[in-house]
N, C-alpha and C positions, 0 to 999 in steps of 0.2 A: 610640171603642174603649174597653172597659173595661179600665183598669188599676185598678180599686180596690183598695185591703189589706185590706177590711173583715174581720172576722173572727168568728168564736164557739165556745165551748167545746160538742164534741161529746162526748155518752154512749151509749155503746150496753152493753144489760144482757142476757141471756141466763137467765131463771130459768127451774130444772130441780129432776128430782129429783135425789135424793143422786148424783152425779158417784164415779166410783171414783177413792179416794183417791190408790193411788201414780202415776195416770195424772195429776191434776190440775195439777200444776207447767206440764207437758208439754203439757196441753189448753191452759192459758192463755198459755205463750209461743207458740205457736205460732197463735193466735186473733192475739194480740196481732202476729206476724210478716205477717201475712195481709194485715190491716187496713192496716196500712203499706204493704205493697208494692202494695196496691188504691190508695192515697191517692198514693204515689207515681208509680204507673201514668198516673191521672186528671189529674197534676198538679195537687192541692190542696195549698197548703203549709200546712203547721202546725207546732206548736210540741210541746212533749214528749206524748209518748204512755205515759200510767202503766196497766198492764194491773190488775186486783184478782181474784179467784180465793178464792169459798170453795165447801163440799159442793152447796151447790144456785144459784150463779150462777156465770158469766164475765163480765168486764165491762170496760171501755177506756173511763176520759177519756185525748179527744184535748184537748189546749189550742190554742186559737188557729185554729181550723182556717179556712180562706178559704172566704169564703160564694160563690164561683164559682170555677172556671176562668178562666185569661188566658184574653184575645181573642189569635186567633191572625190571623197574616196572612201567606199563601202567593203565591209567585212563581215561578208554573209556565213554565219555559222553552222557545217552541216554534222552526220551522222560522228561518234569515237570513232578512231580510228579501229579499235578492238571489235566494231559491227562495221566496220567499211572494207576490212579484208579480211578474207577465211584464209584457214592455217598456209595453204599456198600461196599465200601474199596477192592472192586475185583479186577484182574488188570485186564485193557484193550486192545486191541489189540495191540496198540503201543507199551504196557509193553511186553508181548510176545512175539512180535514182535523181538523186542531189544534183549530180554532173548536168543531166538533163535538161533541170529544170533554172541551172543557172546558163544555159546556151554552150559548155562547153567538153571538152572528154573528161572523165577520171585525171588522166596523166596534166590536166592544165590546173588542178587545183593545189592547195599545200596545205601544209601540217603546222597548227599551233597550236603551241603548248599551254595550259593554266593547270591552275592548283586541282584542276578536275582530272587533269589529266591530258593527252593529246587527241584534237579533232579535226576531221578534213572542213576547209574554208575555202571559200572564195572571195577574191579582191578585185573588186569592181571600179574603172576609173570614169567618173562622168563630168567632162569637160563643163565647164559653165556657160550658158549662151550669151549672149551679147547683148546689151543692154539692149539698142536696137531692133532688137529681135521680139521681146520683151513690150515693149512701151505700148506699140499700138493696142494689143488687147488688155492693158493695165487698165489703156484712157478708155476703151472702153465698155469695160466690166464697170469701171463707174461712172459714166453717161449713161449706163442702162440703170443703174440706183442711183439716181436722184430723186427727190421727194415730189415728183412730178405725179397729183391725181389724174390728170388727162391730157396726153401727148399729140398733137395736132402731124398730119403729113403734108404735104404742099408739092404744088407739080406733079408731076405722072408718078414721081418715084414711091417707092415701101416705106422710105426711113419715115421715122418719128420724133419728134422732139419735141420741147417746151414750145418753141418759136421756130421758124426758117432758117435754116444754118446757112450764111454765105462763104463762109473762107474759115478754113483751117491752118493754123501753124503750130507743128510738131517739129523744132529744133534744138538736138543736140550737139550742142558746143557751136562749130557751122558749117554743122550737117544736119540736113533734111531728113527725115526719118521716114524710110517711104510706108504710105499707109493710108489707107479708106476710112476715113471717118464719118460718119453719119452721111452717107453717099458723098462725097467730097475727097479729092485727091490733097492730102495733107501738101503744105508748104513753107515760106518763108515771106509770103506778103501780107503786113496785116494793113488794117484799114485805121484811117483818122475819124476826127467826127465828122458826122454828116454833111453837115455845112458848110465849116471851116476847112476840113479836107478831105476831101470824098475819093479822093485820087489811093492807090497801092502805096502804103511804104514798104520798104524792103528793109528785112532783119538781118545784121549780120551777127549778128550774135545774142543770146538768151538775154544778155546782161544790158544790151543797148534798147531792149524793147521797150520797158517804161519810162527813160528819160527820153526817147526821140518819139514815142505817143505823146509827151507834154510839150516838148519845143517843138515839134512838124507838125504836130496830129492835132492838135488843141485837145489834148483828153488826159484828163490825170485817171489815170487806171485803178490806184490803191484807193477801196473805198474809205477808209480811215481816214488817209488824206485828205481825201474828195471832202467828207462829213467833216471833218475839220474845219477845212477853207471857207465851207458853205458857214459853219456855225462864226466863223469870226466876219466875214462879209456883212451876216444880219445881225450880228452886233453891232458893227461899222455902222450899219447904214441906219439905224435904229437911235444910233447916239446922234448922228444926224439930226434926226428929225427931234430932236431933245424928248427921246424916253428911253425904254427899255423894250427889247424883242423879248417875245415871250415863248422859248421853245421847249416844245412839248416835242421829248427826245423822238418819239414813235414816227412822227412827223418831220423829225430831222432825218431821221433813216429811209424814209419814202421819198424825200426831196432827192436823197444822194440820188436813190434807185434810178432817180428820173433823168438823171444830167448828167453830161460827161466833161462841161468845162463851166462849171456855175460862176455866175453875176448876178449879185444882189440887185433888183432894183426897188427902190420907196415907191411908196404910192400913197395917197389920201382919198379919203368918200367924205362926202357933206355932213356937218357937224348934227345935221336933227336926226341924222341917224342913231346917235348914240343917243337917244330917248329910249330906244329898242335895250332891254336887258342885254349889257356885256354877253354876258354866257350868249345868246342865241345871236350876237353878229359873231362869237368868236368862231361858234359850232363853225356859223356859215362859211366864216375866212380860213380854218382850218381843214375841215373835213370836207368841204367842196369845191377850192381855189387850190389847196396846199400852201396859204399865205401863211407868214408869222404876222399874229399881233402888234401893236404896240402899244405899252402902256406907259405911265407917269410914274413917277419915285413913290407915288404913294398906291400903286397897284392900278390908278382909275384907267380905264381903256382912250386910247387917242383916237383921233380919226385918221388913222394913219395905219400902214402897212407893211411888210419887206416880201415880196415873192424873187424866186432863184430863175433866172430864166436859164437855159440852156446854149443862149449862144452870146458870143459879146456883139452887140450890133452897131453899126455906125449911127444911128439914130436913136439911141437912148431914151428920148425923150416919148418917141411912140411907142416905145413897148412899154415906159411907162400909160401912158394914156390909154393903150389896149387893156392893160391888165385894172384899170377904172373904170373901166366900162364895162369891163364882165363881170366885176364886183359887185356894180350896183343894181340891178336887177335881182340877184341875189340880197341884198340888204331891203332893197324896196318890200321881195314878199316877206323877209320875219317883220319889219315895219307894216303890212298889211295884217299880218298873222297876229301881232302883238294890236292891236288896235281890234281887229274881230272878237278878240278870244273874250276881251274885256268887256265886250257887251251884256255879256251875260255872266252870273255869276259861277263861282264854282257847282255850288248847292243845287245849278237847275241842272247840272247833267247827273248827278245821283242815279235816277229812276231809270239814266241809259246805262246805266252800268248791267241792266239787266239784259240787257242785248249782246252783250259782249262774254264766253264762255269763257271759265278759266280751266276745267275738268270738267268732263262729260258724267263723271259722281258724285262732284262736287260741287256741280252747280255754274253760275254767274261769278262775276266778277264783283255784282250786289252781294247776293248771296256772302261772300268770302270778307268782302267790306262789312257787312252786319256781324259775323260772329267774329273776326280781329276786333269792333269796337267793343265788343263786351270782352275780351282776354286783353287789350289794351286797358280796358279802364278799372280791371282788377290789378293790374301789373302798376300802371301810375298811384295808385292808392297806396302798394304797399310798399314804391321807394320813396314815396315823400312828395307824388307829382298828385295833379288833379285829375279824379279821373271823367271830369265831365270834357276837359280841356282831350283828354286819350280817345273817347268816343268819337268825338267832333273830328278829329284829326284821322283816324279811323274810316270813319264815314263819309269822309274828302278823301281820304289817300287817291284811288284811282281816278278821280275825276279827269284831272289834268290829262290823262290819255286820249281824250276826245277833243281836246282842242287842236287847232291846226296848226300851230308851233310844235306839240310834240308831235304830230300825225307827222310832218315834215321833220322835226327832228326830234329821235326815237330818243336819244342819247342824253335829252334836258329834261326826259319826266322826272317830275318830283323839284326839280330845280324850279320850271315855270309854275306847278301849281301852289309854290310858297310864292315867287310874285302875285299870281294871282287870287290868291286867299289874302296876303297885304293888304292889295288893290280892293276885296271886297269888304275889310275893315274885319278880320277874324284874329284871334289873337295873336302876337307874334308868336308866340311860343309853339302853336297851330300851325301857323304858317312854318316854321320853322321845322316842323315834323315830317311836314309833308315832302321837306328833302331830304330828312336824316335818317326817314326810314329806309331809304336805301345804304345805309352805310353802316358799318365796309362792304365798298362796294367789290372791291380787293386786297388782298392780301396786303397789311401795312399800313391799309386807307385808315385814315379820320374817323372816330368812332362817334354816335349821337350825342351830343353837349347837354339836351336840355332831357327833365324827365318824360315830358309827351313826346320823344323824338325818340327817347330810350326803350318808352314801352312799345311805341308803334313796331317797332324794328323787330321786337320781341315776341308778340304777339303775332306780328304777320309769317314772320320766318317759322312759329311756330304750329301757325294752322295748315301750313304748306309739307311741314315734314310729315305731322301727321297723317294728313290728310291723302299724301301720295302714296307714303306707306299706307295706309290704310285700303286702298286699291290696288295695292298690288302692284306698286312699281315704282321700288327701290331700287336706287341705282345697281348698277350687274357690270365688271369689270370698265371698263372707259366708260358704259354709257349712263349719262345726268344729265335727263334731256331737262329735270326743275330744277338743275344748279343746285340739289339738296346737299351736296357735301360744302360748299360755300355759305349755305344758308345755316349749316350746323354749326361749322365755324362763327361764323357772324355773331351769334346766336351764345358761342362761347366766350369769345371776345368780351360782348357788353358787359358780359354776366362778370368776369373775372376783371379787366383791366379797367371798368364803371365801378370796382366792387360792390356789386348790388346781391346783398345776400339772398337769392331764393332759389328754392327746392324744385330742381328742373324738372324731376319725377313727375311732384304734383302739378307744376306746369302743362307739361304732355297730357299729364289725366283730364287739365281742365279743357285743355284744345280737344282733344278727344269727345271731352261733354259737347261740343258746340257742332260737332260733325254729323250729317244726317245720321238719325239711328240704325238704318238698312245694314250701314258700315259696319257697326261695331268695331267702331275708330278703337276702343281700349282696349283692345285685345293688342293691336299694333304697340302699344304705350313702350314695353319692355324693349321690340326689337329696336325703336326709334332713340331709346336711351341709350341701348351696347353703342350701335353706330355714331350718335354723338363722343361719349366714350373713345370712339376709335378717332375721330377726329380731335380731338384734346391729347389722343396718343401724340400726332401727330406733329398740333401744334406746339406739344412739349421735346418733339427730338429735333422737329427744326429752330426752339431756344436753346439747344444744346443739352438738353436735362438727359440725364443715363435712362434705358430702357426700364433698368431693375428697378429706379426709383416710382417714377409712373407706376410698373405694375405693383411696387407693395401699397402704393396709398389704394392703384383701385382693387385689390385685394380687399380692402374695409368696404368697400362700394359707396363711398362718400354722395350722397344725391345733389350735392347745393355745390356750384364749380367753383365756389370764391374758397368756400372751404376746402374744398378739394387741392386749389391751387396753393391755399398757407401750408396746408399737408406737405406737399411737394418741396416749397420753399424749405419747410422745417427738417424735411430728412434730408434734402441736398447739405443744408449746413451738417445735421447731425452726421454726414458722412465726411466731413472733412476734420472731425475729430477724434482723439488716437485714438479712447475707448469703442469707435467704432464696426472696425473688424472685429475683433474679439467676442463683442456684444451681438453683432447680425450671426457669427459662428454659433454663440450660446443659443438666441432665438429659434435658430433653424436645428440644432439638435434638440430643445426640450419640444419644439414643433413634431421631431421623429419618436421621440419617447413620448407624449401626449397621444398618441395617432396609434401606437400599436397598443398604448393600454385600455384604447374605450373609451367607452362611456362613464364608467364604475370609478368615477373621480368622484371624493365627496365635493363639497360645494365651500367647508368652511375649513380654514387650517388649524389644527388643536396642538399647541407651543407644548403641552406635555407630555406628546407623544416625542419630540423630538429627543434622540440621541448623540447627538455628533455635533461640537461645539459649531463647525460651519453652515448648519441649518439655521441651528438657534440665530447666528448673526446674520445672516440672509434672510429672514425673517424680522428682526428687527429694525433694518438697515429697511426693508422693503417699506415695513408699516409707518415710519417716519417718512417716509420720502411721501406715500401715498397721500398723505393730506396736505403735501403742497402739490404735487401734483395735478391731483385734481378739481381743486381751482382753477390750475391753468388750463387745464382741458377743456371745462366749463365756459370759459372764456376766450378759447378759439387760440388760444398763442400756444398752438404746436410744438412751435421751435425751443419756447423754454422749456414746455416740458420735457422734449426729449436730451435739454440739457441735463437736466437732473436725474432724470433717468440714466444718464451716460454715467453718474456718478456711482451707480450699482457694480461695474466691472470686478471692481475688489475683491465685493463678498461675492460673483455671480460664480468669478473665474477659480477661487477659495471651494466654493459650495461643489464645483466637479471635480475639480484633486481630491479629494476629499472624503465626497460621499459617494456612498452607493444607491444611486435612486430608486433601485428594482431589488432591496432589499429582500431576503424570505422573509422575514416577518409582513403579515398581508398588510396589516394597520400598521405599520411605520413605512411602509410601500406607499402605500395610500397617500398617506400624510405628506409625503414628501412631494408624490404626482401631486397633489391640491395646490402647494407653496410652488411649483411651478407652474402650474395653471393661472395662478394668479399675478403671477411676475410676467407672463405673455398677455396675458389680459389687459394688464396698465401699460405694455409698449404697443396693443391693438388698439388703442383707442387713437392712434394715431396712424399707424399701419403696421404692414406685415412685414418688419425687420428682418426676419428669415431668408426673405426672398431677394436681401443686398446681398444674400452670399451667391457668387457667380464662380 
């Protein structure tokens, strides 16, 4: 039988053309996810699996991998022996039967014995394959699952794949592994960079392929590395220029995609450019050069740049001056755009807002700007903001999408129409709304600072929820084609980490009031609240808060999320105190004895009906605590009250040793369900304690 450990370092290489950068992270862990689960499938074991990933390969050392499969050895169990042979020891059907269907006679099988008794078996030896044997359909069971939506073929051939495959290398230890890869005779020549070395390397081993792609090849292969080198380069080159690079990780990761042996180089544009709003030269330097910034110690933007090129070239100096002249055409139109836009004010495209559809039920984008400023400027009134300042901000929000800065860049709405509301002399706080209605813009993001920025936010995310639910088309497993699950978050955020105490219920009812009547927006009101609801589920398991907690506060159905949220705070603490278990046990049983008695509880407790000294004190102990209690209740501090409440345990856990709550007597039954009813009642005003018991 082979049990050897023998082992060897596998490589498998995948060279292509240029691979789409922001896909690549994604290509290669998922290659790399494949490959594993084929290895672990096969039962080959191995040792670490480092994925590498640049524009034109994927590629995987495995370390260690076992040069075959165990030998395996099976013990097929068939018929007792006592129905495998009749009294003349012949065998019987069942014995043939078995024999048959395991490939061989009666006479080749045996007898083993257990505590059942003795049975005919078969022992089955099935050698292991060879690693080798193995690999080729591992690699590619997962090149055919990679997250690839639409696979390109090239030349006369069938294969398919992301990009043109030019060369494959599939080596084990150093041996070649023969095999077809995506039409391709696997080998042992991988290729350098393009430029730098165009020419075949030859691998001799798993272990020498990424340090002789960096010294022969000009290619660091490990994108980690790559993303490294590149991230300390535009630092380097940035202190140069005496600022700070500004990278925005998303766009360090698209840099890597793009290069196989990056060089920083600096670059400058003309100083009157930066008259143009920061944001819209950055948008440009970023999202349509792939430059980093540079800024000043004090955040202000330079005229200055870092781009990665992709090769080191003996004239540095021109690829700096190429990469400033592609710049600047790009900086001239937001310097045209920012100078058009300003001609005219915010206020004169209003009336085009009615040209532009938001919902085909709901109207324009006028339309939608008029009822946000009336639920805007109820919302600024009642947290302390203006609500003439919420309308006005309301009634600009979408303007800025008609100018030709956000038409050219979608990504600064609400950014350009607070410069341009500045610029037309509207109040800053106006101006200021006009970009904070969008925020959070994601998850973590910056919440609205000012009150007209808080209501806008509020108000819009609010006619949008309703409004789609009220049409009939709320999101349905993945699909949010209105971002409503974001917008509900958002929407719960201001409300809670703003603490701005209001009634989200009546919120929704009043968005509802402002939606054409056809709708019958309020009939939607309820499903719009559960599903916010489920999104606070949400954002409470990803702050780590237990399930049970969440579900006993929305047990009460709390409407206002600030309160909802001190809820929350107040039984997490109240669960990390001893009286705790003991007390959610007692809640959740007078829960089950309330439930089977009915209705037929009276309403008041009568102290002379009491018999049994642990009532009497459970009842006095309750009626003391209740008038501090509920002060605190009245005043929103949860948390102390369910400290004092924690201080019932005593008499609660006293009052069930004790008594017999389902006494025969009907009226000291009674009496006793009441003084429990009432002792659930003052831990409901906070939530449903029952429901910590898990």
């Amino acid at each position: 039988m082979n049990t050897s450990t023998a082992s060897r370092d596998l490589l498998i290489e995948i060279g292509t053309e240029e691979l789409p950068p922001r896909a690549l992270p994604r290509l290669s862990e998922a290659f790399a996810d494949g490959v594993a689960a084929g290895l672990d499938r096969a039962g080959l074991d191995h040792g670490d699996l480092r994925a590498f990933a640049t524009p034109r390969r994927l590629a995987l050392l495995v370390a260690e991998l076992a040069e075959a499969q165990p030998d395996r050895e099976t013990l097929r169990k068939g018929p007792a022996v006592t129905a495998a042979f009749d009294a003349e020891g012949c065998p019987t059907k069942a014995a043939e039967g078995f024999a048959r269907s395991c490939g061989v006679a009666v006479e080749a099988l045996e007898r083993i014995e257990t505590d059942k008794g003795a049975w005919l078996a078969f022992r089955r030896f099935e050698p292991g394959q060879p690693a080798t044997a193995l690999i080729p359909g591992i690699v590619a069971q997962a090149l055919a699952g990679l997250p690839v939506p639409k696979r390109m073929r090239w030349g006369d051939g069938e294969v398919a794949f992301v990009r043109p495959v030019h060369w494959v290398v599939l080596l084990f230890g150093d041996e070649v592994v023969e095999a077809e890869i995506l039409g391709l005779q696997a080998g042992r020549e991988t290729r350098g960079h393009r430029f730098h070395h165009p020419q075949p390397l030859y691998v001799s081993e798993p272990a020498a392929w990424a340090p002789m792609l960096e010294t022969e090849g000009h290619v660091l292969a490990d994108f980690a590395t790559r993303r490294e080198a590149i991230r300390g380069q535009v630092i380097e080159a940035a202190r140069r220029l005496g600022g700070e690079a500004l990278i925005d990780e998303e766009l360090l990761d698209e840099v890597t995609a793009l290069v196989e042996w990056p060089v920083a180089v600096a670059g400058s544009f003309e100083q009157r450019f930066l008259e143009v709003p920061a944001e819209a030269l950055i948008s440009s330097m970023q999202d349509h050069q792939k430059y980093f910034p540079v800024v000043d110690a004090e955040g202000r933007l330079l005229a200055h740049f870092v781009t990665v090129a992709n090769i080191e070239s003996r004239d540095p100096e021109q690829v700096r001056a190429g990469n400033e002249r592609v710049i600047r055409p790009r900086l001239t139109d937001a310097a045209f755009f920012w100078d058009q836009d300003r001609r005219q004010p915010l206020e004169s495209r209003v009336e085009r807002l009615g040209d532009m559809l938001f919902q085909k039920q709901l109207g324009t984008l006028l339309d939608k700007s008029r009822r946000v400023a009336g639920l805007a400027a109820g919302i600024a009134v009642a947290i302390g903001g203006r609500g003439d300042w919420a309308e006005r901000a309301a009634l600009l929000s979408k303007c800025d999408l008609l100018t030709q800065m956000v038409y050219e860049f979608p990504e600064l709405q609400g950014i350009m129409g607070r410069y341009y509301a500045l610029h037309d002399g509207e109040p800053g706080e106006v101006a200021s709304a006009l970009e904070e209605q969008y925020r959070p813009r994601f998850a973590g993001d910056d919440l609205p600072k000012t009150a007209t920025g808080r209501a806008l936010a509020i108000a819009d995310r609010l006619d949008t929820l309703v409004g789609i639910f009220a049409v009939g088309q709320a999101p349905t497993g993945d699909k949010d084609p209105f971002a409503l699950r974001r917008a509900a978050l958002g929407v719960l955020r201001i409300l809670i980490e703003c603490e701005l105490d209001l009634d989200l219920e009546q919120l929704l009812a009043e968005a509802a009031a402002t939606l054409p009547g056809a709708l019958d927006a309020g009939a939607a009101v309820p499903a719009v609240f559960e599903f916010m609801l489920d999104r606070l589920r949400a954002y409470y398991l990803d702050a780590g808060i237990r399930p049970q907690v969440f579900d006993a506060v929305r047990a009460r159905r709390p409407t206002r999320p600030l309160d909802f949220a001190r809820r929350v705070q107040a039984v997490e603490a109240f669960l990390a105190l001893p009286e705790a278990e003991s007390l959610a046990a007692a809640n959740k049983r007078i829960a089950n004895i309330l439930r089977k008695a009915g209705d037929r509880i009276p309403e008041q407790v009568d102290p002379d009906r009491f018999t049994e000294t642990a009532e009497q004190t459970l009842w006095e102990r309750l009626s003391a605590l209740r008038s501090e209690v509920e002060p605190l209740l009245a005043a929103g501090d949860h948390a102390a009250a369910l400290v004092r409440l924690a201080a019932l345990r005593p008499e609660v856990d006293r009052f069930f040793d004790e008594v017999m709550v389902m006494a025969e007597d009907a009226d000291v039954r009674a009496n006793r369900l009441a003084l429990l009813r009432q002792l659930q009642a003052l831990f409901l005003q906070v939530a449903d304690i029952a429901l910590l018991q898990v």
